[in-house]
C-alpha positions as CSV (number, residue, x, y, z in Angstrom):
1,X,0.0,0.0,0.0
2,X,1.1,3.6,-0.3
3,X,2.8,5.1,2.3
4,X,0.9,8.4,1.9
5,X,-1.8,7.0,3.3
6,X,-0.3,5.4,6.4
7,X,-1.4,7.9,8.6
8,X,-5.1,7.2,7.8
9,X,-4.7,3.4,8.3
10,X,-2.6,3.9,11.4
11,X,-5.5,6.1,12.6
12,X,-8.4,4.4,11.4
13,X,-10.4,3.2,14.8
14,X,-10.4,-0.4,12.9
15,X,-7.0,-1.3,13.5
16,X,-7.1,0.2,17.1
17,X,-6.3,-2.9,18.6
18,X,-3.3,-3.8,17.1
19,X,-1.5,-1.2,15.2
20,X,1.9,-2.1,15.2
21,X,2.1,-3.8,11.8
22,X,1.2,-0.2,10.3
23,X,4.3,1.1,12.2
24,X,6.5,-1.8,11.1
25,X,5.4,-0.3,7.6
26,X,6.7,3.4,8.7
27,X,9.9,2.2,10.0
28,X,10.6,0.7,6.4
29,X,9.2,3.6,4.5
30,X,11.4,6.4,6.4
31,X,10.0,9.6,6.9
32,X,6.1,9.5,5.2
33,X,4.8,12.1,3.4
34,X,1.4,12.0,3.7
35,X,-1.4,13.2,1.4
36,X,-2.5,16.1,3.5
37,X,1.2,17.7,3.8
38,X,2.6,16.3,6.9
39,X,5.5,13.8,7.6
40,X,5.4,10.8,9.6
41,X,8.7,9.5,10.9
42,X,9.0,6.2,13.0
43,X,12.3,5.2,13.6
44,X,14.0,5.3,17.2
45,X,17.2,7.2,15.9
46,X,15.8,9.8,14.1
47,X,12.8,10.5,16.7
48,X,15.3,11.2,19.5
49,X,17.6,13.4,17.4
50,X,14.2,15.8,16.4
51,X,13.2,15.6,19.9
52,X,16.3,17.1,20.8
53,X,16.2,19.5,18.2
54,X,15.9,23.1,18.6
55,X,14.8,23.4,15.3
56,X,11.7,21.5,15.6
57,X,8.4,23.4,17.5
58,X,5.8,22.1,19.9
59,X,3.8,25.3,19.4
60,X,1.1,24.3,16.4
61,X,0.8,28.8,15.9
62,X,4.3,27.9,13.8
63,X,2.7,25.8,11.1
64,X,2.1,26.9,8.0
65,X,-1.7,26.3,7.7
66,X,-3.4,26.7,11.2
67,X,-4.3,23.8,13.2
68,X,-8.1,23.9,12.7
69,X,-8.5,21.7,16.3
70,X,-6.5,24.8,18.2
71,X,-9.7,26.9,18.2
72,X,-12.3,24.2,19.3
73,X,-9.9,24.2,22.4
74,X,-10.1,27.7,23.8
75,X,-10.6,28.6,27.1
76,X,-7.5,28.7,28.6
77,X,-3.8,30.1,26.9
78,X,-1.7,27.2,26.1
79,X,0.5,25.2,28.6
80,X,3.8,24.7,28.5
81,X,3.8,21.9,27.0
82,X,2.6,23.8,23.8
83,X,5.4,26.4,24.0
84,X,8.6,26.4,23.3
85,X,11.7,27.5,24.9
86,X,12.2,30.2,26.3
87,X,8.7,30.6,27.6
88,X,8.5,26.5,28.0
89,X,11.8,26.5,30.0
90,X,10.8,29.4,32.1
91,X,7.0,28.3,32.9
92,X,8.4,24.5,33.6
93,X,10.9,25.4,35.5
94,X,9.0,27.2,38.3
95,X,6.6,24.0,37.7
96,X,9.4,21.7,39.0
97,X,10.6,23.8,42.2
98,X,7.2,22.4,43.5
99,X,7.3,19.1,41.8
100,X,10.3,17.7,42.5
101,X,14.3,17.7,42.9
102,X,16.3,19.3,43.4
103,X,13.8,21.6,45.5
104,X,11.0,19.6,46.7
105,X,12.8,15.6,46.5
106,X,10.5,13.9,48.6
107,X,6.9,15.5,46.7
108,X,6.7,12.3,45.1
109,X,7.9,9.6,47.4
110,X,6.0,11.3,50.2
111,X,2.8,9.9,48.1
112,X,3.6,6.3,48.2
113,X,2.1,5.3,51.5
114,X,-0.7,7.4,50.2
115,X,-1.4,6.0,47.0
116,X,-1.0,2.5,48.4
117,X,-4.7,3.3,50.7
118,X,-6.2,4.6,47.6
119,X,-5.1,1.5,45.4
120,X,-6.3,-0.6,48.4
121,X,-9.5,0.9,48.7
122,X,-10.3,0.5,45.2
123,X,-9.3,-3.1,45.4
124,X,-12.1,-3.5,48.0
125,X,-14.6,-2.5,46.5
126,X,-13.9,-5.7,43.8
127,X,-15.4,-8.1,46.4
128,X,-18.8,-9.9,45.0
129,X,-18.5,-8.5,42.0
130,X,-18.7,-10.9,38.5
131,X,-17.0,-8.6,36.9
132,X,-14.6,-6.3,36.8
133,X,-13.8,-3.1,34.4
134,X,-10.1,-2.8,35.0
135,X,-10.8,0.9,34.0
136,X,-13.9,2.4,35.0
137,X,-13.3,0.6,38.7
138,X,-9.7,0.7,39.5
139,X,-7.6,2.9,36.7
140,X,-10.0,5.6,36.1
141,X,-10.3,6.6,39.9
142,X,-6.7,6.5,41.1
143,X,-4.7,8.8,38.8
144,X,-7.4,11.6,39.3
145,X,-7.5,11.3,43.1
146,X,-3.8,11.1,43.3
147,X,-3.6,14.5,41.4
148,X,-6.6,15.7,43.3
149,X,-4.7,14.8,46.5
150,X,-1.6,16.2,45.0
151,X,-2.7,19.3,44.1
152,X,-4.9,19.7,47.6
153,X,-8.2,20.0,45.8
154,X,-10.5,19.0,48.7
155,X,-12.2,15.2,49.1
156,X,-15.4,16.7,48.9
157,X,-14.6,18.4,45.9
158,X,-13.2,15.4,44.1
159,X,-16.7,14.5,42.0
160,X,-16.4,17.2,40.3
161,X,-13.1,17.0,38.4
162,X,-14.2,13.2,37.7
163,X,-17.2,14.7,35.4
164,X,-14.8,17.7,33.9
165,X,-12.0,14.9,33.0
166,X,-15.2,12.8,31.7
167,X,-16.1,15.8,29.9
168,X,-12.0,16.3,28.4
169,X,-11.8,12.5,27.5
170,X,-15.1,12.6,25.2
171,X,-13.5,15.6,23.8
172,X,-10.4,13.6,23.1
173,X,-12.2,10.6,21.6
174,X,-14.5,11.6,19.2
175,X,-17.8,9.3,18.3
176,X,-18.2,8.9,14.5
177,X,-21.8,10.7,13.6
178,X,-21.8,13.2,15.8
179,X,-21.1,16.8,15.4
180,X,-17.2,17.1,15.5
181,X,-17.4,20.3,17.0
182,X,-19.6,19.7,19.9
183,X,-17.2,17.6,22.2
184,X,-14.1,19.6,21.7
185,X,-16.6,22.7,22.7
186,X,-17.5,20.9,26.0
187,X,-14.0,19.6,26.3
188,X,-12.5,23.3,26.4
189,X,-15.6,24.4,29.0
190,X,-14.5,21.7,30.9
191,X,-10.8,23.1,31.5
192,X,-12.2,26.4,31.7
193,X,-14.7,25.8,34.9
194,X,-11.5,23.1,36.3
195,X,-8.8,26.2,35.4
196,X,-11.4,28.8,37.5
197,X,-12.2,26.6,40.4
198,X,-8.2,25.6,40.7
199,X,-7.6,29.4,40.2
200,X,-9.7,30.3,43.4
201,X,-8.4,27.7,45.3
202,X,-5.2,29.0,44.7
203,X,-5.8,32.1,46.1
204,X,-7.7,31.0,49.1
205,X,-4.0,28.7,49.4
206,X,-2.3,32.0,49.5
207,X,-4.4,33.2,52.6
208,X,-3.9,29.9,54.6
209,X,-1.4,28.0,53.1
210,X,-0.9,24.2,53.0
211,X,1.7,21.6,52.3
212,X,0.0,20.9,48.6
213,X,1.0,22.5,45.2
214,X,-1.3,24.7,45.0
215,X,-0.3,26.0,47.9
216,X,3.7,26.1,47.1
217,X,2.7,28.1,43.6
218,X,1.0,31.2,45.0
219,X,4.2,30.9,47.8
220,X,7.7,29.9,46.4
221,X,8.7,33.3,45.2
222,X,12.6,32.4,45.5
223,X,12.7,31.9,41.3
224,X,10.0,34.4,40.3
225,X,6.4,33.0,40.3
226,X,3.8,31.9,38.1
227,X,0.7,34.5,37.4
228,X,-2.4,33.4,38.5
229,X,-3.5,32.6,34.5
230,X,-0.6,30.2,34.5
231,X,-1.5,28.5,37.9
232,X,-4.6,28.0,36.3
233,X,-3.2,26.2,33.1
234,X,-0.7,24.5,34.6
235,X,-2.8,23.3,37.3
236,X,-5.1,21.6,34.6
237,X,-2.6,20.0,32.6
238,X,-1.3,18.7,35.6
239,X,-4.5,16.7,36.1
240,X,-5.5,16.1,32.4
241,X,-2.4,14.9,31.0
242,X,-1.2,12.9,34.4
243,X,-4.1,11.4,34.5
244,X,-4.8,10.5,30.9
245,X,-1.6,9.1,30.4
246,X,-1.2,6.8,33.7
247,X,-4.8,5.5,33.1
248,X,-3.9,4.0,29.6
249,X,-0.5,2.7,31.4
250,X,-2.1,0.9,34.3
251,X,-4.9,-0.5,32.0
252,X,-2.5,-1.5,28.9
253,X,-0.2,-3.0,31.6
254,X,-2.9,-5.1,33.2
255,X,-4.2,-6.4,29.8
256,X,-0.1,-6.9,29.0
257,X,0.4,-8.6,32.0
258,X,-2.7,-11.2,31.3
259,X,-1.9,-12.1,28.2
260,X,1.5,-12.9,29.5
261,X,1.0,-15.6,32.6
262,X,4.0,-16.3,33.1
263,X,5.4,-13.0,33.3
264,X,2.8,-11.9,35.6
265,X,3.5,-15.3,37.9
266,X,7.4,-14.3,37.8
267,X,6.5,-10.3,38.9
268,X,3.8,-11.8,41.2
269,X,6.9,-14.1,42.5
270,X,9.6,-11.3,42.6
271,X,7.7,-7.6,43.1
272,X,11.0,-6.3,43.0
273,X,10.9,-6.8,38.8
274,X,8.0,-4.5,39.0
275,X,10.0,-1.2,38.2
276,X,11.5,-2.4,35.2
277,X,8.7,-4.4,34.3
278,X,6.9,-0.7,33.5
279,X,10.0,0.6,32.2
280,X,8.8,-2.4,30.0
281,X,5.5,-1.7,29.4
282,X,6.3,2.0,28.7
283,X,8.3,0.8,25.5
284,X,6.0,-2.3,24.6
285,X,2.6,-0.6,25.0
286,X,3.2,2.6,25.6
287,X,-0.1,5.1,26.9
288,X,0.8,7.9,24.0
289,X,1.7,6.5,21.0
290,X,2.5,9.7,19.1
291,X,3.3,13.0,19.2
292,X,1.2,14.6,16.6
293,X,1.9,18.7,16.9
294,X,5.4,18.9,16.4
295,X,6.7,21.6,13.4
296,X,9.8,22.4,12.2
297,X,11.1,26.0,11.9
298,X,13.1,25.9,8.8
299,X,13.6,23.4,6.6
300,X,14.9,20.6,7.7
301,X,16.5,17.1,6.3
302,X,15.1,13.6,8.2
303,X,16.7,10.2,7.3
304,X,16.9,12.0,3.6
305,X,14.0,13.3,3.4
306,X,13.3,17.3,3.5
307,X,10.9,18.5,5.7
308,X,9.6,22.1,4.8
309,X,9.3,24.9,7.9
310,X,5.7,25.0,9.2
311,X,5.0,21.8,7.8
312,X,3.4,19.3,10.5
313,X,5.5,16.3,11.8
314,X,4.0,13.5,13.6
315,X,6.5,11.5,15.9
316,X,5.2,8.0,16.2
317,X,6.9,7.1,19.8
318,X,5.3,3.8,19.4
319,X,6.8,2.7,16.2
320,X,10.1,4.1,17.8
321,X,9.7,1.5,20.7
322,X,9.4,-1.7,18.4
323,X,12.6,-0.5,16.5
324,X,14.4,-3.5,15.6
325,X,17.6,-1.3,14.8
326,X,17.6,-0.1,18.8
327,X,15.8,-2.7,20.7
328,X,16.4,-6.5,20.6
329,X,13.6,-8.5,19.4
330,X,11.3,-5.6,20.2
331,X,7.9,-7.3,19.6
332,X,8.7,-9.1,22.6
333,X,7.4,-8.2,26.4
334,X,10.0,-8.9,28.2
335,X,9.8,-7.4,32.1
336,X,14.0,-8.0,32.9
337,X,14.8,-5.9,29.5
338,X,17.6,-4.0,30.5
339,X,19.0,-1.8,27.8
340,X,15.6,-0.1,28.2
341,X,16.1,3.7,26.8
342,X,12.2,3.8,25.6
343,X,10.1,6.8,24.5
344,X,6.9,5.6,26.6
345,X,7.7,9.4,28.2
346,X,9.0,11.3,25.0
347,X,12.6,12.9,25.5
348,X,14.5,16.2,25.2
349,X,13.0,19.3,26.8
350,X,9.7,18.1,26.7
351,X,10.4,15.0,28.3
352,X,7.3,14.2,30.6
353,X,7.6,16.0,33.8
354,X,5.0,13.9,35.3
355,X,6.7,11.0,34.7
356,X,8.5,10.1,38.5
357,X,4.8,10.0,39.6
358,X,3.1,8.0,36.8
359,X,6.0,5.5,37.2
360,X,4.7,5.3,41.0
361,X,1.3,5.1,40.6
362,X,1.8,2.5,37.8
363,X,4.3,0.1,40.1
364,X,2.2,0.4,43.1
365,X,-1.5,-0.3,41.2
366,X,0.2,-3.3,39.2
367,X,2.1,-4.5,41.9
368,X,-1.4,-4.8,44.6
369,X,-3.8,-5.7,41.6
370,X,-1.9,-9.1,40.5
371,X,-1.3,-9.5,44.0
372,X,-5.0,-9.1,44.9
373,X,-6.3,-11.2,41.7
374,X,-5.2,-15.1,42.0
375,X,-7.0,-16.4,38.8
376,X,-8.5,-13.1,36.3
377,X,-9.7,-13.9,33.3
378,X,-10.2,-11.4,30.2
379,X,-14.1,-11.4,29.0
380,X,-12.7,-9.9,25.6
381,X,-10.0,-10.1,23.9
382,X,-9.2,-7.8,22.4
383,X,-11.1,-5.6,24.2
384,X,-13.0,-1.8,22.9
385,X,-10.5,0.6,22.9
386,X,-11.0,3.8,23.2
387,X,-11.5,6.3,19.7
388,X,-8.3,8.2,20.3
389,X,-5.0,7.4,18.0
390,X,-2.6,9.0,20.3
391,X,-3.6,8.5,23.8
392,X,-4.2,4.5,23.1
393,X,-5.7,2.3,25.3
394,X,-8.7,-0.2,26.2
395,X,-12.0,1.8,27.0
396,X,-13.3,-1.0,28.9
397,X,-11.3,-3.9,30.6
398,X,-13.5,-6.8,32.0
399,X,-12.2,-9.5,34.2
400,X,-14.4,-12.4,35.7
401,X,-12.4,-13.2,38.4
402,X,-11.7,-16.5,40.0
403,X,-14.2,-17.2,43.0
404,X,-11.1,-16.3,46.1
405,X,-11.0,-13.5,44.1
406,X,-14.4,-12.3,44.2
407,X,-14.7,-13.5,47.9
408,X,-11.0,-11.9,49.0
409,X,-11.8,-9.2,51.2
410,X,-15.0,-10.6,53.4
């Protein structure tokens, strides 16, 4: 087939399932043009040279021909993780001071207790039940009350970002018949109403301050400070794209993990595999498959090929992870790989700054669940995924488990 029309095929909800022979196809063709203008490239070498590129720009107001999707998503000015440097570096680096090292080191590993009760209370409420949705009851809820707990949004308060990240997801997956402007609209409302009430929180932080982020925004002042506009933004992607992005992990890892029994007996054997085993799953199955708003600012060559300024350039990180020429035998899931440099969390400047605690909450919900669940069985396989190319993952995940299963917990 022609390789202009990858892109179409590798985004066509039909091969959702399974759509790493597409990206074998990329990996032979080079860099893709395809029909509509923009270049595909999906081989590890070249990926991890543009993502360390200064040349190449993560703000979509450089290409050429505007990205029609940018104004269905008003409401709130661009995050970082649209902008380039110097504005990127500036706005992620006061970001960090409250994240993590060098200024706050123990953010993170100060949650693990705490995400260990939330795991465990999600495990409860498995008992009796004939079946389970992997995602709807157990990797749904934990990423957004981690963040929620994270960010010192109040328990009480918690039910309402679940129905504005609802609200984000349907924006992100489209359904096919339906007016494709409609979701998007609510989608950016959404982060509007989440951006306003994290906005006011913020400020009632600043009058009696706490030991969450939102608290060490409005006070760390020792590296200048963010305005409250980019609290606001910030403070949403935090929860959109952490959350997005560890619920695909834990549920890809999960379905992994089952189709692989005795992997799963040997990490249920040895929990001390589990780290790498994610570092695994990152590379083998990996929760964003692509990076789709990437543009160069001059003209540029890629394996050969020239790639025009303003011209979009899609960076498959997917197709990069099965690259024969990097990994050894790549299609396999192997949980003690050790030369294990994957791009499950992208690379360069934009390298996922979220990534210490999705790596947490990912080795602490894998580690209790197989722990927890003797004898699971899939219902379907392969299960629905959901509608979105990039942020890939199972929409539903049922499990009938074994009858200790059910029973575990009376």
């Amino acid at each position: 087939m022609a390789a202009d029309t990858l892109f179409h095929r590798i985004t066509d909800y039909a091969h959702r399932a399974d759509p790493y022979p597409f990206y074998a196809e990329l990996r032979e063709a080079g860099v893709a043009r395809q029909e509509d203008g923009s270049y595909l490239v999906g081989t590890y070498h070249e990926i991890e040279a543009l993502l360390h590129d200064p040349r190449i720009s993560s703000d979509r107001r450089n290409r050429t021909v505007p990205d029609e999707t940018a104004a269905a998503e008003q409401g709130l000015p661009p995050a970082f993780i649209g902008l380039d440097d110097p504005e990127h570096h500036r706005l992620r680096r006061l970001t960090m001071r409250s994240f993590g090292p060098p200024h706050t080191p123990d953010r993170i590993a100060g949650m693990h207790d705490e995400i260990t009760r939330i795991v465990k209370d999600l495990l409860a409420g498995f008992v009796d039940k004939e079946r389970i949705d992997v995602v709807d009851d157990f990797a749904y809820p934990l990423p957004v009350t981690v963040i929620c707990r994270l960010l010192g949004v109040p328990i009480e308060d918690e039910p309402r970002f679940r129905a504005w990240s609802d609200a984000i997801v349907a924006g992100i997956d489209p359904t096919p018949g339906e007016d494709p402007t409609e979701r998007p609209r609510a989608a950016a409302e959404a982060r509007k109403e989440m951006g306003l009430y994290l906005g006011e929180l913020a400020e009632k932080r600043r009058a009696h301050p706490s030991d969450d982020m939102l608290s060490a925004f409005v006070s760390d002042s020792a590296d200048g400070q963010l305005t409250p506009l980019e609290i606001m933004t910030t403070s949403v992607l935090l929860l959109i794209a952490g959350h997005e992005t560890t619920v695909n992990l834990i549920t890809n890892g999960v379905l992994t993990l089952l189709r692989h029994p005795d992997e799963l007996a040997r990490l249920r054997g040895e929990p001390a595999l589990m780290p790498r085993a994610v570092e695994e799953l990152l590379r083998y199955e990996p929760p964003v498959q692509m990076l789709p708003q990437r543009t160069p600012l001059a003209d540029i060559e890629v394996a050969g090929v020239t790639v025009p300024k303003g011209a979009p350039l899609i960076l498959m990180l997917a197709s990069g992870n099965r690259d024969p020429r990097r990994f050894c035998d790549p299609d396999r899931f192997d949980p003690t790989r050790e030369d294990n440099q994957h791009l499950g969390f992208g690379s360069g400047i934009h390298n996922c700054f979220g990534a210490p605690l999705a790596r947490l909450e990912a080795q602490i919900a894998l580690h209790e669940l197989i722990q927890h669940l003797d004898t699971p069985r899939l219902v379907e396989d392969p299960p629905p995924y959901r509608r979105s190319p990039v942020l890939r993952g199972p929409r539903h995940l049922l499990l009938a488990p074994g009858r200790d299963d059910a029973q575990r917990g009376r």
